[in-house]
SEFIZA-3560 file (N, C-alpha, C; in Angstrom, 3 decimals):
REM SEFIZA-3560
<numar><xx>-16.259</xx><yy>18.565</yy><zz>-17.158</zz><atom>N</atom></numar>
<numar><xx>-15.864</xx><yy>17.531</yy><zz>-16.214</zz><atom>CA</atom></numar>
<numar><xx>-17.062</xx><yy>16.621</yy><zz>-15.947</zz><atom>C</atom></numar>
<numar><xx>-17.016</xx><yy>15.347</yy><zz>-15.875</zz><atom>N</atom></numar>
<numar><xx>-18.090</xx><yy>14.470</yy><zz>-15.584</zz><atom>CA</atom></numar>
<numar><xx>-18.163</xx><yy>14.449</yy><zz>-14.449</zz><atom>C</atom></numar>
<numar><xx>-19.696</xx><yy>14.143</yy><zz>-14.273</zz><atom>N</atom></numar>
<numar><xx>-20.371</xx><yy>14.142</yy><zz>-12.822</zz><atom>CA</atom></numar>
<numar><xx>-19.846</xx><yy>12.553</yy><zz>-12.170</zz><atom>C</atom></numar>
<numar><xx>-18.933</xx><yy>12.519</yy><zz>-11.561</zz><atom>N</atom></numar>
<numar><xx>-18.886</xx><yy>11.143</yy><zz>-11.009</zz><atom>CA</atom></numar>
<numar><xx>-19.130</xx><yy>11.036</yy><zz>-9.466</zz><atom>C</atom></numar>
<numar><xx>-20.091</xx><yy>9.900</yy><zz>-9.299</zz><atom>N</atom></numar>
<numar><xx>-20.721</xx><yy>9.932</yy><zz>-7.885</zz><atom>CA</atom></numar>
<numar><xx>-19.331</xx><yy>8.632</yy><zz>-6.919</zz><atom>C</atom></numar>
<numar><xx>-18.375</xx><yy>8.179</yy><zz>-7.967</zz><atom>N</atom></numar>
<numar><xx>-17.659</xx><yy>7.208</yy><zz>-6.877</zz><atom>CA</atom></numar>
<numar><xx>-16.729</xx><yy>7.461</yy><zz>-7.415</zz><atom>C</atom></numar>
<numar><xx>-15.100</xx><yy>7.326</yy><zz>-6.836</zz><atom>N</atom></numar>
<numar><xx>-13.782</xx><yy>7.209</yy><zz>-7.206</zz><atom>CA</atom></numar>
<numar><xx>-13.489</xx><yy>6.171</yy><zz>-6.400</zz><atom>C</atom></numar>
<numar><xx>-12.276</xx><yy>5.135</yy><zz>-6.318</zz><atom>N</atom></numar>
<numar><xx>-11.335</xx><yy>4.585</yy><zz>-6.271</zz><atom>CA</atom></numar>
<numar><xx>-10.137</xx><yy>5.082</yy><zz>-5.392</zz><atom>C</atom></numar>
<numar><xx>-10.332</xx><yy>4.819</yy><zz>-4.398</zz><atom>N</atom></numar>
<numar><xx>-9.260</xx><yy>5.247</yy><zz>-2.862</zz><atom>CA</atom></numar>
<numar><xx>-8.545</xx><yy>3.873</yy><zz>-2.935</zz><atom>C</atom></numar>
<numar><xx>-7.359</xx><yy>3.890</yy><zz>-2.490</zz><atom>N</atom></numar>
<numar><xx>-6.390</xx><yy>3.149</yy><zz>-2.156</zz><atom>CA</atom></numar>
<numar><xx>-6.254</xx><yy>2.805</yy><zz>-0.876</zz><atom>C</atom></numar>
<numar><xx>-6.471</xx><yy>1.933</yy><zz>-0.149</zz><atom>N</atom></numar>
<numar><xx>-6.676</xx><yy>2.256</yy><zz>1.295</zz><atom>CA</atom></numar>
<numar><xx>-6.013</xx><yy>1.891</yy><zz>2.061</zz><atom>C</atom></numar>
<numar><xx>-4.510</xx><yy>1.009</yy><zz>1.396</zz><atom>N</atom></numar>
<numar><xx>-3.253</xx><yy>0.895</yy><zz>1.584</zz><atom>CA</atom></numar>
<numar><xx>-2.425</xx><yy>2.343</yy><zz>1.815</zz><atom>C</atom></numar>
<numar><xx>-3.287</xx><yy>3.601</yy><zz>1.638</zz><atom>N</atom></numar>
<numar><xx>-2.007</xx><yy>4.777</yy><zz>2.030</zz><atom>CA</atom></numar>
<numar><xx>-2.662</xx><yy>5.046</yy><zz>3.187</zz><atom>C</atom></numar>
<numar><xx>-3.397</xx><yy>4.334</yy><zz>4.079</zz><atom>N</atom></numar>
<numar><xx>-2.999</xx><yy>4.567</yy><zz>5.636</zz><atom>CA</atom></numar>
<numar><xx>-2.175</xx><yy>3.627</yy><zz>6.189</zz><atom>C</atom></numar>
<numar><xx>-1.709</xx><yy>3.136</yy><zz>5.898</zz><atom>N</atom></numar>
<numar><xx>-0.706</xx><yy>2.010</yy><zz>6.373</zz><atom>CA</atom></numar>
<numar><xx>0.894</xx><yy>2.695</yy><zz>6.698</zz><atom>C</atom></numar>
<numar><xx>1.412</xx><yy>2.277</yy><zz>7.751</zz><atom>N</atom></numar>
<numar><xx>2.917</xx><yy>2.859</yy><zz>7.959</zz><atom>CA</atom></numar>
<numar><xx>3.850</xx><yy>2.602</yy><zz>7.124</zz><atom>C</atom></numar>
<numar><xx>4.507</xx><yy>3.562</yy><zz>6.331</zz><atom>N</atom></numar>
<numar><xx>5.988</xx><yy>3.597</yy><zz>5.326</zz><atom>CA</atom></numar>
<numar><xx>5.350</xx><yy>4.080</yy><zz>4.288</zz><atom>C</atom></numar>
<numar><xx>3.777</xx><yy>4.731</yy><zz>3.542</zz><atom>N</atom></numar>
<numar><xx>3.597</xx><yy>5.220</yy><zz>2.445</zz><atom>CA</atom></numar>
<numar><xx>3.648</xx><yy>6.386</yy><zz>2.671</zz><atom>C</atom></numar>
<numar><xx>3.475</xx><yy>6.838</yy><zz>1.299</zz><atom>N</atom></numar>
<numar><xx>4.095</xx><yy>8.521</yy><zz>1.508</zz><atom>CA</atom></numar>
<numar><xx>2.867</xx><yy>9.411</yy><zz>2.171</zz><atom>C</atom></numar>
<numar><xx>1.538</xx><yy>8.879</yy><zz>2.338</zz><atom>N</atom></numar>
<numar><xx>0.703</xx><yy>9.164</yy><zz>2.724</zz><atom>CA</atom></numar>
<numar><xx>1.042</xx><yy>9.639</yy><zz>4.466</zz><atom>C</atom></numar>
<numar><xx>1.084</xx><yy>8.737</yy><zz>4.980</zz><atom>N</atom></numar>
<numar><xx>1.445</xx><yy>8.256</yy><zz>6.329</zz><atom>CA</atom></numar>
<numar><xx>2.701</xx><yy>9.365</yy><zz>6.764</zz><atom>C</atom></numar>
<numar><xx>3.278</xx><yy>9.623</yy><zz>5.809</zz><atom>N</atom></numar>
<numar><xx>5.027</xx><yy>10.610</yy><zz>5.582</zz><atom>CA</atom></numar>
<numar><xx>4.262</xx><yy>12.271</yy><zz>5.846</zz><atom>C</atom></numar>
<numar><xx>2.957</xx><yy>12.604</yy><zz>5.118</zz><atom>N</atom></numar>
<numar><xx>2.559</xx><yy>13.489</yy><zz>5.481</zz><atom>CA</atom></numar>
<numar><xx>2.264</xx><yy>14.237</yy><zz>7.150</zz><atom>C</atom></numar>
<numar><xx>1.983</xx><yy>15.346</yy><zz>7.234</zz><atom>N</atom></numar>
<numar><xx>1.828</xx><yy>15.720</yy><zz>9.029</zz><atom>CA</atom></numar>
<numar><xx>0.201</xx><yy>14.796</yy><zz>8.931</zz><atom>C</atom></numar>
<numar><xx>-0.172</xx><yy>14.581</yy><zz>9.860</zz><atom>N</atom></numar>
<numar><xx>-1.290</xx><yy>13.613</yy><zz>10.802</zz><atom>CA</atom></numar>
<numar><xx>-2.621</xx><yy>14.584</yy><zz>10.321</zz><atom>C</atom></numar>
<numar><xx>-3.574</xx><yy>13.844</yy><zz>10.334</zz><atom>N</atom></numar>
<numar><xx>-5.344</xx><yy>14.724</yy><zz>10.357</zz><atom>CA</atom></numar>
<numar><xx>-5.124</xx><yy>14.980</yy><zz>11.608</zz><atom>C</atom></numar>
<numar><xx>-5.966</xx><yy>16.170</yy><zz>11.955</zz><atom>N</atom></numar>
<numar><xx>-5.860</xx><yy>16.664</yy><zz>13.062</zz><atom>CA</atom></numar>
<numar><xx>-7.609</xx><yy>16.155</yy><zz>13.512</zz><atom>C</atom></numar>
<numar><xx>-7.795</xx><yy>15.610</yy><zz>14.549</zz><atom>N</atom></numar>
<numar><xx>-8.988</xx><yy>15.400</yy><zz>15.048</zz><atom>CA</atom></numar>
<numar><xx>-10.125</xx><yy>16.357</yy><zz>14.980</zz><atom>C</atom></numar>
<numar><xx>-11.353</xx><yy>15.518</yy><zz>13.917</zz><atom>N</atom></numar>
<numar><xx>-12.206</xx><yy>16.644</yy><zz>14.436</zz><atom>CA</atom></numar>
<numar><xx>-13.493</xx><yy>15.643</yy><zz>13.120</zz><atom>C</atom></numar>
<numar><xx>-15.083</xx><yy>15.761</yy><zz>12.861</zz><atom>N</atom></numar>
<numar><xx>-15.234</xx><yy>15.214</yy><zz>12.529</zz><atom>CA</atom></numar>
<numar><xx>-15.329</xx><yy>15.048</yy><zz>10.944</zz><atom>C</atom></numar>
<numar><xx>-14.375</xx><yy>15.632</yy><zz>10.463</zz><atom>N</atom></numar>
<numar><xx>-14.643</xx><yy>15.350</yy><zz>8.767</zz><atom>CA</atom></numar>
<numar><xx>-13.195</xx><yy>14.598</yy><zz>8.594</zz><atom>C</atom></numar>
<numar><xx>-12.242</xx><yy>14.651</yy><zz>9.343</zz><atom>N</atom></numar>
<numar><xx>-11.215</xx><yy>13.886</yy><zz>9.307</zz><atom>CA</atom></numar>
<numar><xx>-11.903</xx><yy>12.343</yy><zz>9.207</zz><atom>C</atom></numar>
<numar><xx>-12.238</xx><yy>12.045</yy><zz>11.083</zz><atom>N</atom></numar>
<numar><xx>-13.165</xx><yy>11.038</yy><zz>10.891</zz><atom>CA</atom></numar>
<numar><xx>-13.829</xx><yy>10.392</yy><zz>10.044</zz><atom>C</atom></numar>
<numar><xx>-14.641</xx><yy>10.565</yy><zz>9.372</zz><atom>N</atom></numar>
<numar><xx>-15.513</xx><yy>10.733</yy><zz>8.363</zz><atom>CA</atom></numar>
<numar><xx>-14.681</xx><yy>9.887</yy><zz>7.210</zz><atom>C</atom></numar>
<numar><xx>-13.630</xx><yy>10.856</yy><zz>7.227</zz><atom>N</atom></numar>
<numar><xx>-12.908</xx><yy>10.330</yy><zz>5.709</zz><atom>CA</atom></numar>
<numar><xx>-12.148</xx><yy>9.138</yy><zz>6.073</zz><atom>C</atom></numar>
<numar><xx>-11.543</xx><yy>8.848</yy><zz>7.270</zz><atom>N</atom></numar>
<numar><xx>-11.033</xx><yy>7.692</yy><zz>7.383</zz><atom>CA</atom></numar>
<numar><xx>-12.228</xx><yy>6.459</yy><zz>7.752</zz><atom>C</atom></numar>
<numar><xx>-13.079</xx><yy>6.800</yy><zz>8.147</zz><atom>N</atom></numar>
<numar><xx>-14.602</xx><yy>5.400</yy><zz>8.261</zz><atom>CA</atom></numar>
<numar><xx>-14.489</xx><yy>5.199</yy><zz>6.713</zz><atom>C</atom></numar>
<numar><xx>-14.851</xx><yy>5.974</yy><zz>6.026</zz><atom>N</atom></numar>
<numar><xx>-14.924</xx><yy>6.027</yy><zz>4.556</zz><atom>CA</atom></numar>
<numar><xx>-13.797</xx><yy>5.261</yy><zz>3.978</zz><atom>C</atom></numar>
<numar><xx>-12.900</xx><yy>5.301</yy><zz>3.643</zz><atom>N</atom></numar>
<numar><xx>-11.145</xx><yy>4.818</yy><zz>3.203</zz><atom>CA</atom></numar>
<numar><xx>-10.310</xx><yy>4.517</yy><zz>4.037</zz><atom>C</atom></numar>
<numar><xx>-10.056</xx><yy>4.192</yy><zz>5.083</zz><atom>N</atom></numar>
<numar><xx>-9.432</xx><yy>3.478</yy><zz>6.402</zz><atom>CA</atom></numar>
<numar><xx>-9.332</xx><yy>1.958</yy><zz>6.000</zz><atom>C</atom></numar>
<numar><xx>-8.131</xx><yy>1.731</yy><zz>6.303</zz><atom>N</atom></numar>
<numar><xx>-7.635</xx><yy>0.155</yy><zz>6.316</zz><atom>CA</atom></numar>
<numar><xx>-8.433</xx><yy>-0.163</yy><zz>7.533</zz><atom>C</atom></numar>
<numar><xx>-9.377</xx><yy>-0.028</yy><zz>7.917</zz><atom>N</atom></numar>
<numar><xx>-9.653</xx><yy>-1.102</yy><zz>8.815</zz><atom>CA</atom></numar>
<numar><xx>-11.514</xx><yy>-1.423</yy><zz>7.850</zz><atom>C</atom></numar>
<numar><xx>-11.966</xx><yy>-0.949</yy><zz>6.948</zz><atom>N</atom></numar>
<numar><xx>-13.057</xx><yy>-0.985</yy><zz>6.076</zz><atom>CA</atom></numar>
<numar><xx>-13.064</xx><yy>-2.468</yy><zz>5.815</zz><atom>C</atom></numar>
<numar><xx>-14.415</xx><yy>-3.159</yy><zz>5.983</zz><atom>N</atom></numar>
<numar><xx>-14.291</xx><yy>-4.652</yy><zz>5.572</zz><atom>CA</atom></numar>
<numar><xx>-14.879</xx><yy>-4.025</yy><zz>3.721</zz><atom>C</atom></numar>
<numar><xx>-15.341</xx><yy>-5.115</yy><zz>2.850</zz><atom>N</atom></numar>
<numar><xx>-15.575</xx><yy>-5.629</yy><zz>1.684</zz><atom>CA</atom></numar>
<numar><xx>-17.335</xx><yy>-4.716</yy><zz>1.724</zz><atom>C</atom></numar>
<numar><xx>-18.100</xx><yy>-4.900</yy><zz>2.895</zz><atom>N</atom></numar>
<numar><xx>-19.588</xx><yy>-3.924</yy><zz>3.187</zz><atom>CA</atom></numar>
<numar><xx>-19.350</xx><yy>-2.769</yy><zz>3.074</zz><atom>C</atom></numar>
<numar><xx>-19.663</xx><yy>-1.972</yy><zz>2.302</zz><atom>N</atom></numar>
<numar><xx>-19.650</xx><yy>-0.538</yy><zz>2.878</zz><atom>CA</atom></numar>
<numar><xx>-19.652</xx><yy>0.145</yy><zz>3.706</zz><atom>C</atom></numar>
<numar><xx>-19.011</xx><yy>0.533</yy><zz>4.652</zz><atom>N</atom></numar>
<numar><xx>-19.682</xx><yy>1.115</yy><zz>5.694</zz><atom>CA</atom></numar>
<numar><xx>-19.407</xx><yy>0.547</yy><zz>7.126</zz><atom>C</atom></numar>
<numar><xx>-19.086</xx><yy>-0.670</yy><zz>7.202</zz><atom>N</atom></numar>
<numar><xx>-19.124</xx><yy>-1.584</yy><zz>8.137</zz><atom>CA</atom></numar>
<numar><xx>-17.377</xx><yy>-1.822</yy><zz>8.320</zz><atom>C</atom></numar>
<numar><xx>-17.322</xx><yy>-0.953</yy><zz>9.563</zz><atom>N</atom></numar>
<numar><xx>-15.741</xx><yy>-1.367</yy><zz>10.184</zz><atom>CA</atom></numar>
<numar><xx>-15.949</xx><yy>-1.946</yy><zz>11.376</zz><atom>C</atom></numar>
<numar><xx>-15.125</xx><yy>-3.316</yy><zz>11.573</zz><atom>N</atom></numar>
<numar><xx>-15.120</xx><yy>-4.009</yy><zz>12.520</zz><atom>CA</atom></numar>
<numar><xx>-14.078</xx><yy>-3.813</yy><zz>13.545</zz><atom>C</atom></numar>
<numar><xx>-14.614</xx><yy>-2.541</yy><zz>14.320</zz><atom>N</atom></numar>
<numar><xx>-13.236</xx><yy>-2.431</yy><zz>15.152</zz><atom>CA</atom></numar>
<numar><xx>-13.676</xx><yy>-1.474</yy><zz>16.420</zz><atom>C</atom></numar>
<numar><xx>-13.503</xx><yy>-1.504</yy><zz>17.187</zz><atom>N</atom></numar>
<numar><xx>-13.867</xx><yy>-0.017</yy><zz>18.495</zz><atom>CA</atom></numar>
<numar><xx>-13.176</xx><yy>0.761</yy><zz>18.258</zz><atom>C</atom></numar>
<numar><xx>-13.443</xx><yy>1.519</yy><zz>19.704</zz><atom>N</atom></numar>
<numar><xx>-13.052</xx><yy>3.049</yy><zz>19.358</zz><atom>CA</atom></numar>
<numar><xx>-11.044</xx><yy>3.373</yy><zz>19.552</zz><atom>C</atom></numar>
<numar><xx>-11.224</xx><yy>2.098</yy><zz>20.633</zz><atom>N</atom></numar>
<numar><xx>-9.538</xx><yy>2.242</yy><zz>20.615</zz><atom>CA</atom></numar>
<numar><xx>-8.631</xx><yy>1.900</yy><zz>19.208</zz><atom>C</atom></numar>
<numar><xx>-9.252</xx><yy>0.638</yy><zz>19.038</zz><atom>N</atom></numar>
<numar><xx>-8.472</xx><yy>0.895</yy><zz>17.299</zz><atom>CA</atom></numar>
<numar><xx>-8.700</xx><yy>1.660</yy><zz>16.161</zz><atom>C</atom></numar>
<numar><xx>-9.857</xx><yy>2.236</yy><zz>15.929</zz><atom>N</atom></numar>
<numar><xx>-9.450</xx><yy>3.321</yy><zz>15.347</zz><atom>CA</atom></numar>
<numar><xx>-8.960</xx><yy>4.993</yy><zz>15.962</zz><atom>C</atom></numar>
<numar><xx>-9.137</xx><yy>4.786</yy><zz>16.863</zz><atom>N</atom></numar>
<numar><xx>-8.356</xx><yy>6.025</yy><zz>17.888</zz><atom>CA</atom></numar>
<numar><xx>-6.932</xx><yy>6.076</yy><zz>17.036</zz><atom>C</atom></numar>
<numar><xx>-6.359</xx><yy>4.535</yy><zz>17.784</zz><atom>N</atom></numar>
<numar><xx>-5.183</xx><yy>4.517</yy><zz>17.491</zz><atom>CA</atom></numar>
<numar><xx>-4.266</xx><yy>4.371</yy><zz>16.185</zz><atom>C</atom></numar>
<numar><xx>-4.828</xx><yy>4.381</yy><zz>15.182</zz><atom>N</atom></numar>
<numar><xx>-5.297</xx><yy>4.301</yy><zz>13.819</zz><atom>CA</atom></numar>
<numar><xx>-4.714</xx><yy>5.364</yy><zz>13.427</zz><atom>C</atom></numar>
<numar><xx>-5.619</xx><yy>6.408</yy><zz>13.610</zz><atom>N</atom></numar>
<numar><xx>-5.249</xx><yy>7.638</yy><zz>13.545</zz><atom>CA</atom></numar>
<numar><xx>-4.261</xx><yy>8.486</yy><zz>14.719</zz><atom>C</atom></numar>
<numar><xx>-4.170</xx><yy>7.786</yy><zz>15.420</zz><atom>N</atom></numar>
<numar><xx>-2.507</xx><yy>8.962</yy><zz>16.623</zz><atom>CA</atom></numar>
<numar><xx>-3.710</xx><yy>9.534</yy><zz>17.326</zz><atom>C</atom></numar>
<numar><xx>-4.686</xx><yy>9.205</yy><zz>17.452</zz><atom>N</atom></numar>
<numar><xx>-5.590</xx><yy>10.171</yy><zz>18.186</zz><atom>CA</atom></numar>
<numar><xx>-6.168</xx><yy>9.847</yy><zz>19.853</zz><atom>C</atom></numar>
<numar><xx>-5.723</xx><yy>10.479</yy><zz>20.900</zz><atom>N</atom></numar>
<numar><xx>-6.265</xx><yy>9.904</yy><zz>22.451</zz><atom>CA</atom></numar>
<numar><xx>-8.017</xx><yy>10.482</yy><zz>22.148</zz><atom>C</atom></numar>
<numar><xx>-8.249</xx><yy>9.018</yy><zz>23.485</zz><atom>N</atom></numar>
<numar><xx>-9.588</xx><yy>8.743</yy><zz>23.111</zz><atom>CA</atom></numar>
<numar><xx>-10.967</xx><yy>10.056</yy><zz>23.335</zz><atom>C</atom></numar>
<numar><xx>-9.998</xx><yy>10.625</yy><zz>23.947</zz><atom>N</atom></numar>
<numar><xx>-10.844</xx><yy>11.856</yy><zz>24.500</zz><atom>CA</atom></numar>
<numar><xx>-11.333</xx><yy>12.514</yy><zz>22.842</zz><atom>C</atom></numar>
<numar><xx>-10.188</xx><yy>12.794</yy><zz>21.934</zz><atom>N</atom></numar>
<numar><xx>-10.455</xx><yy>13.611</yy><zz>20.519</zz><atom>CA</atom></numar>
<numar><xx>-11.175</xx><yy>12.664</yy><zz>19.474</zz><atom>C</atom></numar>
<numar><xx>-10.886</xx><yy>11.196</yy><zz>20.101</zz><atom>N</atom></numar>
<numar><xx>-12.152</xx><yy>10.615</yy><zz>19.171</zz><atom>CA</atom></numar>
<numar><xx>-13.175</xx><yy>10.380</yy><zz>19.535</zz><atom>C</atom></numar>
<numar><xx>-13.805</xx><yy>10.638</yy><zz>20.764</zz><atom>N</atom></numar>
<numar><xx>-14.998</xx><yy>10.658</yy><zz>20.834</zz><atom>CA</atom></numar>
<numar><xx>-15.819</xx><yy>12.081</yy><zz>20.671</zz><atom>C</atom></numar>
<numar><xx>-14.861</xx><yy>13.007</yy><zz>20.640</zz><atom>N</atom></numar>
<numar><xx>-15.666</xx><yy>14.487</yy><zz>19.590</zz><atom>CA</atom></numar>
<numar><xx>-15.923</xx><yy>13.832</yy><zz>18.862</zz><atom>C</atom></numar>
<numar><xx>-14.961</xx><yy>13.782</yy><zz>17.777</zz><atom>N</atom></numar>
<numar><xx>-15.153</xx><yy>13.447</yy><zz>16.430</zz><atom>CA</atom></numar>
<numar><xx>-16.259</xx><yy>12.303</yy><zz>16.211</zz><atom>C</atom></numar>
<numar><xx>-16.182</xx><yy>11.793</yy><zz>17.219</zz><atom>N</atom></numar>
<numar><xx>-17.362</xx><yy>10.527</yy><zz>16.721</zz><atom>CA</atom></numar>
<numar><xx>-18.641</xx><yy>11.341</yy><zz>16.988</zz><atom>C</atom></numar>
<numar><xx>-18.708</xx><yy>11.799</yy><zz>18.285</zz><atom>N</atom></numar>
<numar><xx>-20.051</xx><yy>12.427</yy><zz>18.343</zz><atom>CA</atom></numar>
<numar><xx>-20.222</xx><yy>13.734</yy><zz>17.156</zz><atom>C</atom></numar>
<numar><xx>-19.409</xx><yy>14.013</yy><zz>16.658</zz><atom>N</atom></numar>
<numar><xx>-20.468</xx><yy>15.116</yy><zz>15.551</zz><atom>CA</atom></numar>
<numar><xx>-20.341</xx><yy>14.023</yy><zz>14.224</zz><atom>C</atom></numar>
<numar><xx>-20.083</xx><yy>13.173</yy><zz>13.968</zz><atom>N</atom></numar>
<numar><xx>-20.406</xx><yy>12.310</yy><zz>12.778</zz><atom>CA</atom></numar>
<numar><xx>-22.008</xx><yy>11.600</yy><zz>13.280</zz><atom>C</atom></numar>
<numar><xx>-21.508</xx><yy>11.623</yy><zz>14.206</zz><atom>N</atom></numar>
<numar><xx>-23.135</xx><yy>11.000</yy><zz>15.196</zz><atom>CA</atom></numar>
<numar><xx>-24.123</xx><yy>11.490</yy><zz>15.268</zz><atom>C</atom></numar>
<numar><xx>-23.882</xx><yy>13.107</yy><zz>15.386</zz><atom>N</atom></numar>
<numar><xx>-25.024</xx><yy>13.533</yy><zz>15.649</zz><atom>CA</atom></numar>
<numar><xx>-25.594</xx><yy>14.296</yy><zz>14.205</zz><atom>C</atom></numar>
<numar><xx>-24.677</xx><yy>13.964</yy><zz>13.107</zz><atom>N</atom></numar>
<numar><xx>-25.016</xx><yy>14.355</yy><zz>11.659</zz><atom>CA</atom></numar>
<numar><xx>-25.664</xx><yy>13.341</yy><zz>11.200</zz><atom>C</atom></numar>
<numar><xx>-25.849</xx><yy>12.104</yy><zz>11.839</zz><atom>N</atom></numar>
<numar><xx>-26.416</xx><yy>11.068</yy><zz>11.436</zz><atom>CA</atom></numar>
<numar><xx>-25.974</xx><yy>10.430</yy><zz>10.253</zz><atom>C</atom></numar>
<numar><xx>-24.786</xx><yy>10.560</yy><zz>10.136</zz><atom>N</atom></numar>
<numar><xx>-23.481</xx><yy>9.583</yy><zz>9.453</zz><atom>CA</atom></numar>
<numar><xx>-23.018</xx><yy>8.321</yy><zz>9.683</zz><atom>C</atom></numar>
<numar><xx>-22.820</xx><yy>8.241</yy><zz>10.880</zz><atom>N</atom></numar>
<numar><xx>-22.608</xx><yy>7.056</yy><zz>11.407</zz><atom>CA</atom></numar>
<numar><xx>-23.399</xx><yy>6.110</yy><zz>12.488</zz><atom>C</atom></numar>
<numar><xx>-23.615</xx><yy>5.176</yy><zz>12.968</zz><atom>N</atom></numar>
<numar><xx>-23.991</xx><yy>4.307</yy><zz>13.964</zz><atom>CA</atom></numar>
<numar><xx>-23.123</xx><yy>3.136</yy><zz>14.489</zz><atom>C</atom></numar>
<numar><xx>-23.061</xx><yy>3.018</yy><zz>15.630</zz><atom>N</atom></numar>
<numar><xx>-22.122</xx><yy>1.741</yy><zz>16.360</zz><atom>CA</atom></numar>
<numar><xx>-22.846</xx><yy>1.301</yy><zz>17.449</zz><atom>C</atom></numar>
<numar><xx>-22.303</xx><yy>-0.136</yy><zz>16.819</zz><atom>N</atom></numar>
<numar><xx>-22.507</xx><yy>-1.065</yy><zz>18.264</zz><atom>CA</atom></numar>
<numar><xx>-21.555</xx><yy>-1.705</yy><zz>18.819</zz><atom>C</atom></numar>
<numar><xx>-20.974</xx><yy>-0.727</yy><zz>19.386</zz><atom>N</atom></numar>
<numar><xx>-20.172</xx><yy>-0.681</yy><zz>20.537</zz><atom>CA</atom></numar>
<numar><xx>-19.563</xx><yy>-2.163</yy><zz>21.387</zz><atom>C</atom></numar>
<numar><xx>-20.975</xx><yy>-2.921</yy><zz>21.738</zz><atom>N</atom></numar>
<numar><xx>-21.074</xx><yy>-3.946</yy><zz>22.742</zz><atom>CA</atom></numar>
<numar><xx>-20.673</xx><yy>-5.098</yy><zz>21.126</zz><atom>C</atom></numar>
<numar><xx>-20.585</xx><yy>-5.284</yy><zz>20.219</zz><atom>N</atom></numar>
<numar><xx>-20.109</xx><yy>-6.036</yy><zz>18.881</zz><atom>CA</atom></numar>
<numar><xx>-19.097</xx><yy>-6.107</yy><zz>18.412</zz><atom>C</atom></numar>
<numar><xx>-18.162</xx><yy>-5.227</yy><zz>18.782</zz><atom>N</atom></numar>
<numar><xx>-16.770</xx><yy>-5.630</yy><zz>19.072</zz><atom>CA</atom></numar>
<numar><xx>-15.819</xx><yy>-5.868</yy><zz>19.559</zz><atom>C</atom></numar>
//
């Protein structure tokens, strides 16, 4: 098997009516997280760089804000992520 360091996500199967979306929900916690910062329709063209707070991607994912701010704080404190908060 080849070592491949990137694949090709579709990031149209978080969107409502794909079969993705048809599946049961990520359950909050931070590698869920993680994977949707990563492949989440809300990802601009930068890597890395989603232009959105915490309520829209809360709500993104079905998640009250209380379970995304776990999840944010252990992506946070793995030193995965960074936000500026007051920028969107």
């Amino acid at each position: 098997m080849a070592d491949e360091t990137y694949r090709k996500v579709y990031i149209k199967m978080w969107r409502y009516g794909s079969s993705f979306t048809k599946l049961s929900p990520l359950a909050p916690s931070g590698q869920a997280l993680w994977l949707y910062l990563l492949t989440g329709d809300l990802t601009t063209p930068i890597p890395g760089v989603i232009n959105a707070g915490r309520g829209a991607v809360s709500e993104a994912l079905g998640w009250d804000m209380k379970a995304f701010n776990k999840a944010f704080q252990e992506v946070f404190n793995e030193g995965l992520v960074k936000a500026n908060w007051k920028r969107v």
